[in-house]
TORZAZA-235636 format. One record per atom (N, C-alpha, C): residue in three letters; x, y, z. Coordinates in steps of 0.05 Angstrom, whole numbers, plus 5000, padded with zeros to 4 digits. Layout:
% residues N
ALAXYZ ...
//
This chain:
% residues 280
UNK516818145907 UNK516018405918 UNK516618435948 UNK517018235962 UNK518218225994 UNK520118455997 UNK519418666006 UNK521618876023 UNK521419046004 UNK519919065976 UNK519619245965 UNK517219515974 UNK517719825966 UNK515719945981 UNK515020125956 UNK511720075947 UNK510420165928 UNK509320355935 UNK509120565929 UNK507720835930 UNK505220865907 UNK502020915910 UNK500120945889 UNK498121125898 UNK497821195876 UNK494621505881 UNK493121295861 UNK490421385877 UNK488821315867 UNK488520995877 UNK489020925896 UNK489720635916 UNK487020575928 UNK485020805926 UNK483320665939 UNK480020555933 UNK480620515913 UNK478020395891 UNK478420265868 UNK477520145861 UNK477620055838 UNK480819925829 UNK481019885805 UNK483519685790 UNK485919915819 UNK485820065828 UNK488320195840 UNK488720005871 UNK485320025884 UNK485719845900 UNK487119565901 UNK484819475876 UNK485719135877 UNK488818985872 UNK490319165859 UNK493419225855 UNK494019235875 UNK494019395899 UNK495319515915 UNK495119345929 UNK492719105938 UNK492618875958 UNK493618635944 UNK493618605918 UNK495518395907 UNK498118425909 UNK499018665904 UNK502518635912 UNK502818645945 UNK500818795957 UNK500918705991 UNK500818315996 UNK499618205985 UNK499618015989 UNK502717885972 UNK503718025957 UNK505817855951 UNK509318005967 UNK508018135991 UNK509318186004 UNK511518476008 UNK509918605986 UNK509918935984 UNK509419086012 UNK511019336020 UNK509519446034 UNK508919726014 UNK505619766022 UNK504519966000 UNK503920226021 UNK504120506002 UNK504820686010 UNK501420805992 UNK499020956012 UNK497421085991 UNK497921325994 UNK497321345975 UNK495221755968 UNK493121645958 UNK491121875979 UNK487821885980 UNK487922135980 UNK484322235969 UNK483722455979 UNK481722396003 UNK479922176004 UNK477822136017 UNK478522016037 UNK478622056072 UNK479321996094 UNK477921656092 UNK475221706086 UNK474521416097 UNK474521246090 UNK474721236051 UNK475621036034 UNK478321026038 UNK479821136051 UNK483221106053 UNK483420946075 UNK482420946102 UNK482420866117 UNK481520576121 UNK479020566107 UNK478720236103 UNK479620106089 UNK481220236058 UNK483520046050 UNK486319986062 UNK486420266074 UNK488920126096 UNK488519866109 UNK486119916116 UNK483719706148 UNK485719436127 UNK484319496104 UNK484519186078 UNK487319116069 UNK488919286069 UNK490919166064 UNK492419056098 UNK491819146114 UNK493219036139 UNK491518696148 UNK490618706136 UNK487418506138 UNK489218206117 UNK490418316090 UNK491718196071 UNK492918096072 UNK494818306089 UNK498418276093 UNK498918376114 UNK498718206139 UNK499718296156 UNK501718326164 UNK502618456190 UNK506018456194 UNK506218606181 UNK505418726153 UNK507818996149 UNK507019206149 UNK508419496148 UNK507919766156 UNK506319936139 UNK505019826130 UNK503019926106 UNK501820186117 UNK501520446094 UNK501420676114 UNK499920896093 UNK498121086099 UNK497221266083 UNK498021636095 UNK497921716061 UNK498122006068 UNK495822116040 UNK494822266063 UNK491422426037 UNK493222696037 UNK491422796013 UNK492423025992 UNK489823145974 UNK490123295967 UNK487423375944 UNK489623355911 UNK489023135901 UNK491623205878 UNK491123335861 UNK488623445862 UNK488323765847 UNK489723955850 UNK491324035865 UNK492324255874 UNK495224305873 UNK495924315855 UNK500424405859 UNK500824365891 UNK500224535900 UNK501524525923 UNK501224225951 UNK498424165944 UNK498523865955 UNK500023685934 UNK500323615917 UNK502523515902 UNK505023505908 UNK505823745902 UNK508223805918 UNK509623715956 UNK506823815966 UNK507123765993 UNK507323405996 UNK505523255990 UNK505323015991 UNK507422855982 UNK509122915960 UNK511022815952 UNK513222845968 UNK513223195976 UNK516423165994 UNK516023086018 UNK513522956033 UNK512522896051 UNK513322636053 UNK513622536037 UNK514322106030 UNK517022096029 UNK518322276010 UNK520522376008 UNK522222366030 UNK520722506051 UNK522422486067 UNK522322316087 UNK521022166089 UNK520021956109 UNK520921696098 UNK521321656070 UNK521721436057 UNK524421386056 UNK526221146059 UNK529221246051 UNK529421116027 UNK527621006021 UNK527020755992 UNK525320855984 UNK523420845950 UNK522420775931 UNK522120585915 UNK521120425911 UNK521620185895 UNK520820205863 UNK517120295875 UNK515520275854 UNK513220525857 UNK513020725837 UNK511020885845 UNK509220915821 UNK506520865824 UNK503820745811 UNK502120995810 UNK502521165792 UNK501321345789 UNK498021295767 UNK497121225788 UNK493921155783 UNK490921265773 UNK491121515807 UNK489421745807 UNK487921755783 UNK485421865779 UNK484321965756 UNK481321995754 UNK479522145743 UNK477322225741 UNK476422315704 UNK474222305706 UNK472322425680 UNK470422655699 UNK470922895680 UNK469123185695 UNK466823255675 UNK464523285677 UNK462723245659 UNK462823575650 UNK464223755666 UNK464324105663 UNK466624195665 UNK466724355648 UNK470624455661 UNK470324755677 UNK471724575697 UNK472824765713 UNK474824845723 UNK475925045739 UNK478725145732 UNK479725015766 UNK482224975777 UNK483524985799 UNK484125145809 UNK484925255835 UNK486125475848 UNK489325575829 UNK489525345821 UNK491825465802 UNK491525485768 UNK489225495765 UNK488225585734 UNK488825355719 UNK489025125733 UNK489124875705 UNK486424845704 UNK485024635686 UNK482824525679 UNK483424255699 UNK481224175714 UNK481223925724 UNK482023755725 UNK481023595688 UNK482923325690 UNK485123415672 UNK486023525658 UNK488723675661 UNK491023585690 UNK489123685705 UNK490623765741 UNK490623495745 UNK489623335748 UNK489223115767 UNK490922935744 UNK489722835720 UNK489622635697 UNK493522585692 UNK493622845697 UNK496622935680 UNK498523045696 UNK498023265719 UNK499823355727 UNK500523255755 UNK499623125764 UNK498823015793 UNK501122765786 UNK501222655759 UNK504122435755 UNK505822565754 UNK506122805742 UNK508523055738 UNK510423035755 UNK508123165780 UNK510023305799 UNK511123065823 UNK508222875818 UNK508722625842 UNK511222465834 UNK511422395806 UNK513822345798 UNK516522525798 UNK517322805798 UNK518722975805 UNK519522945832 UNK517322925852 UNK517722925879 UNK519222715891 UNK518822445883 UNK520522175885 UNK521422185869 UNK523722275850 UNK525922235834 UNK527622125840 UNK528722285861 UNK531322225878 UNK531821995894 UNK528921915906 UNK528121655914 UNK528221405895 UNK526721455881 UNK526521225854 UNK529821125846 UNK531321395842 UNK534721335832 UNK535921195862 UNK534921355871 UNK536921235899 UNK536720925910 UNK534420795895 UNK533520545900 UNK533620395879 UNK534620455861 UNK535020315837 UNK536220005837 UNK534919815821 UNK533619845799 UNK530219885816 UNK528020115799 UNK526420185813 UNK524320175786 UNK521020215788 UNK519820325767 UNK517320445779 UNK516720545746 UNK514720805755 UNK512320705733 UNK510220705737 UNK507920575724 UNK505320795721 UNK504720875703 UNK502521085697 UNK500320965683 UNK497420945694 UNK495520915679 UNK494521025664 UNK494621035636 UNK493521155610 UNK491321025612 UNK490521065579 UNK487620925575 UNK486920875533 UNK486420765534 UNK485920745498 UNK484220925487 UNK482921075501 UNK481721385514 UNK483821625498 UNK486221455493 UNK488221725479 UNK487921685453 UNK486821525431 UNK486921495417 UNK484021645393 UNK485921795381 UNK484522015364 UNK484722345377 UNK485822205401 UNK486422615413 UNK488822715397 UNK489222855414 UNK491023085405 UNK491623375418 UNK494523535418 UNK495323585436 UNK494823925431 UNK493024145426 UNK493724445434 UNK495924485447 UNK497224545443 UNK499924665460 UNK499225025465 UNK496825035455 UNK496725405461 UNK494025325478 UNK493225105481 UNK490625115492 UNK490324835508 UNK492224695531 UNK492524565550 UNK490724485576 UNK488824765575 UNK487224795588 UNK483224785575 UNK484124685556 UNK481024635543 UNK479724935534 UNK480325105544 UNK479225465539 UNK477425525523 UNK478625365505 UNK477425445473 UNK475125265465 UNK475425005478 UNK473224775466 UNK473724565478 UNK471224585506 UNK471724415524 UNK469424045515 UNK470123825522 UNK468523625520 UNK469223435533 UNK468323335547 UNK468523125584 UNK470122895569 UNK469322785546 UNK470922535539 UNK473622685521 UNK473822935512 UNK474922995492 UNK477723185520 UNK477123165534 UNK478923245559 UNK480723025574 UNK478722805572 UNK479722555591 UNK480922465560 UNK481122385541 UNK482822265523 UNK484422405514 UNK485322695523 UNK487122835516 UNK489222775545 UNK488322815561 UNK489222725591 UNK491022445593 UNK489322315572 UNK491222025567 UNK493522005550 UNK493522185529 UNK494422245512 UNK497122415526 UNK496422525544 UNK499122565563 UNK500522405574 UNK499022235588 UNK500621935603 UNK503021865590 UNK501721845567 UNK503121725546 UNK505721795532 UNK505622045526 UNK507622185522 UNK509422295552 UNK508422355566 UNK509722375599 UNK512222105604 UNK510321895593 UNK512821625599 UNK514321635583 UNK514021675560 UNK516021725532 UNK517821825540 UNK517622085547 UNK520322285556 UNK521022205581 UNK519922145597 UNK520522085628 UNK523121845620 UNK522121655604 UNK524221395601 UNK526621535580 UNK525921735571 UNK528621785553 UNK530622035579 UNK528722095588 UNK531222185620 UNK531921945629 UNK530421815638 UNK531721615661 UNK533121365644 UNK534421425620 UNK535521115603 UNK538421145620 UNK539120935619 UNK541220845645 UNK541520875676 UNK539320925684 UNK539721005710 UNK538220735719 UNK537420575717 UNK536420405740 UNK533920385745 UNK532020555730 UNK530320715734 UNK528120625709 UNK525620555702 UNK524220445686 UNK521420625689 UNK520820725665 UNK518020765669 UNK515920695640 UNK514220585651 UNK512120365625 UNK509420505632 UNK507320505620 UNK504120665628 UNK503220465614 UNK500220335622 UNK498620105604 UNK496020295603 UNK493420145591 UNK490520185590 UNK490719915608 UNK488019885618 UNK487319785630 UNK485519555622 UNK484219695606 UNK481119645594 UNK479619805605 UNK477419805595 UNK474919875608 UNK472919715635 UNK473819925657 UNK473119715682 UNK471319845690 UNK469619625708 UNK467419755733 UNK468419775747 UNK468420035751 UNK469120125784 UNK468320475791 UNK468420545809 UNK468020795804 UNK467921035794 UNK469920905776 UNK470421195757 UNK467621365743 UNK467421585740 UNK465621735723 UNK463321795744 UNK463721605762 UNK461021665782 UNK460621905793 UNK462022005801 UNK462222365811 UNK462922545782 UNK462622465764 UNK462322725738 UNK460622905735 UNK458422835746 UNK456622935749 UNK454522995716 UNK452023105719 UNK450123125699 UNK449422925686 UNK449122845655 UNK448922645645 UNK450622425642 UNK452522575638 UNK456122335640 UNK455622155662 UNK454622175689 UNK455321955706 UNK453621805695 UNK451121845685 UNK449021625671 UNK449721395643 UNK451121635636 UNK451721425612 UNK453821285619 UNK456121315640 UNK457821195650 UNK457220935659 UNK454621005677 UNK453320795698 UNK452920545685 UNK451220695654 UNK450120415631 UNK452520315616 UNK454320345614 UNK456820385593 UNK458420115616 UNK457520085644 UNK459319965662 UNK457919655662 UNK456519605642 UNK455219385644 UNK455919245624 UNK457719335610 UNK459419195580 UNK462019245594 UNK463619325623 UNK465519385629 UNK466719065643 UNK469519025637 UNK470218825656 UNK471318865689 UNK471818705704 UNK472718695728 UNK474518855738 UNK474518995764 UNK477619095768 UNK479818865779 UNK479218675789 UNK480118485783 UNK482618365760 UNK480118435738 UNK481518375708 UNK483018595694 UNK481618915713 UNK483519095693 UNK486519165717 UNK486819125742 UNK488219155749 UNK492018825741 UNK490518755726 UNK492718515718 UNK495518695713 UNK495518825691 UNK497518975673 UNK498219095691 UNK497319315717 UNK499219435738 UNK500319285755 UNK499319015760 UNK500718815783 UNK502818695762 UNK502918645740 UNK504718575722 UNK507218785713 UNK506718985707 UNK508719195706 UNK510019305737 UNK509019175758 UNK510219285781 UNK511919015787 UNK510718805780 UNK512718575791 UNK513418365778 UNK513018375755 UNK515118225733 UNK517518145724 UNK518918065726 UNK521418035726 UNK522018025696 UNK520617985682 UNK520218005661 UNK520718205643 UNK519818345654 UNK520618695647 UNK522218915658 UNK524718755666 UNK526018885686 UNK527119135671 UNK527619115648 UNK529219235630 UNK527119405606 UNK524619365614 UNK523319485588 UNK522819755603 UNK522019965579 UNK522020165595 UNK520520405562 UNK518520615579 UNK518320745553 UNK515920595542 UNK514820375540 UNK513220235529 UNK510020355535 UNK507920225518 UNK504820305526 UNK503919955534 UNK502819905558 UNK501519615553 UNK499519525553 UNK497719405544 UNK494919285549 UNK494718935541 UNK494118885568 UNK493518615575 UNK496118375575 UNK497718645594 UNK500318525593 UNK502518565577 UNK502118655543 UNK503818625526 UNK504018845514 UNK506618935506 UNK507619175490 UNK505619195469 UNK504019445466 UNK502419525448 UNK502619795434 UNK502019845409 UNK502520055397 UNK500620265406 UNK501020645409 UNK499120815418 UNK498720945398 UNK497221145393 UNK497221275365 UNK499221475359 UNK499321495332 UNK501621715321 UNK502021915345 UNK499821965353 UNK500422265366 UNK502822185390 UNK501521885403 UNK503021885428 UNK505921765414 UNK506921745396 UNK509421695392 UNK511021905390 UNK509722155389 UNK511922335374 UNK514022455397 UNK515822425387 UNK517722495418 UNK518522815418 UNK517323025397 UNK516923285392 UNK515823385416 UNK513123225407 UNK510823265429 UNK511223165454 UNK513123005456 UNK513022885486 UNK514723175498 UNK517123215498 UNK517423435496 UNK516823685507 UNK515123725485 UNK514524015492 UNK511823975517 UNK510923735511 UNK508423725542 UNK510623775565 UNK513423555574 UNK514923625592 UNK515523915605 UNK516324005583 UNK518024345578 UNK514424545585 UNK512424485574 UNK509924655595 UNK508924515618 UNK508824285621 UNK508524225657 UNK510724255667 UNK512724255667 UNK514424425687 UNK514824645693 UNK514224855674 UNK513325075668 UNK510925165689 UNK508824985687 UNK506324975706 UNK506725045727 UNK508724855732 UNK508924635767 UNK510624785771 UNK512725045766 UNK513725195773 UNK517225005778 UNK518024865765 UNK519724655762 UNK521924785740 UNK525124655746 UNK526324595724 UNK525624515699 UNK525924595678 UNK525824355658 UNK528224215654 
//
């Protein structure tokens, strides 16, 4: 990982952190997106603390929002002349749905489209640095969803876990198609589960969800232990060449029917770009 430069949302808590100071320590320089100034700032504090000597550096964003998406990406973009590795992490459970300034549903916005566009935004980077990869956190959370294509935004029948495992259920299909663009270019993209970790997640969902979250985190393992599979898919040599894949606990794993179908992968592409105001 020496002279390599990782880019990750969602870098500053949990399995996103502990990643982000393990490849700093193996001599990464890591690139965050935060929303929160002062948890960004003291993981910066931590990774310079890690790994010293190198240029380790943050840029905050609200990745709710298209337009911080957008902005943040061509912001790296242009500052960056390399990409190596970008760790699209970010993510939340909303115990209510609510809409964005741009009419998505929450974790919709954040879960799903926030890899969209952040991955759109470093394209050119990613190719230009090739061989390069791109790593998306799903979750086993996708399994038994399923995809409305007339109803993307929950509208019709909203449910906090039945949102976030549809959300995953995108990851999944997002890398599917993403790796059948990028086959020959140099360019790799894999998404794992993690497991089920303690760490902050669910804690800001607010109402009863953060409660049952809170008890639910006591049968949860380490971030420690769930960040393995992203420090492994970012620096493996192992997998230089795999690409397209789902992983958990390191090893190519099967996702459900839904996330295989390359129909559906598809047509999610062809409406978030659509969204994001993008080519398809």
């Amino acid at each position: 990982m020496r002279g390599k430069t990782v880019v990750i949302t969602g870098g500053t808590s949990g399995i996103g952190e502990v990643a982000a100071i393990a490849l700093a320590k193996m001599g990464a320089r890591i690139i965050l997106v935060a929303r929160d100034k002062a948890r960004g700032d003291a993981t910066l504090a931590r990774l310079r603390d890690s790994a010293p000597g190198i240029a380790h550096s943050i840029h905050f964003a609200d990745l709710l929002r298209l337009a911080e998406m957008n902005r943040v990406a061509a912001q790296i973009a242009d500052r960056e002349p390399r990409v190596d590795i970008l760790i699209n992490n970010a993510g939340a459970l909303f115990a209510t749905r609510q809409i964005t300034e741009d009419g998505l549903e929450r974790t919709f916005a954040l879960n799903h489209m926030s890899y969209f566009v952040m991955t759109e935004g470093l394209r050119e980077r990613l190719l230009a640095s090739g061989p390069a990869r791109i790593i998306n956190t799903a979750s086993a959370a996708h399994q038994g969803a399923t995809l409305d294509f007339d109803d993307l935004q929950s509208a019709k029948s909203f449910g906090a876990m039945k949102a976030y495992g549809r959300s995953k259920l995108c990851n999944i299909l997002f890398t599917r198609e993403l790796a059948r663009r990028l086959h020959g270019t140099g360019v790799t993209a894999n998404c794992l589960h993690p497991g089920f970790v303690a760490t902050r997640f669910g804690d800001q969902s607010g109402a009863l969800m953060s409660r049952l979250v809170w008890l639910a985190k006591f049968f949860a393992i380490s971030p420690a232990k769930g960040a393995e599979t992203i420090v492994y898919l970012a620096s493996s040599p192992d997998i230089a060449e795999t690409t397209g894949q789902y992983f958990y606990k390191s090893v190519p794993t099967t996702p459900s029917s839904w996330a295989q179908d390359d129909r559906s992968a598809l047509l999610l592409w062809q409406r978030s770009a659509a969204l994001a105001g993008m080519k398809e």
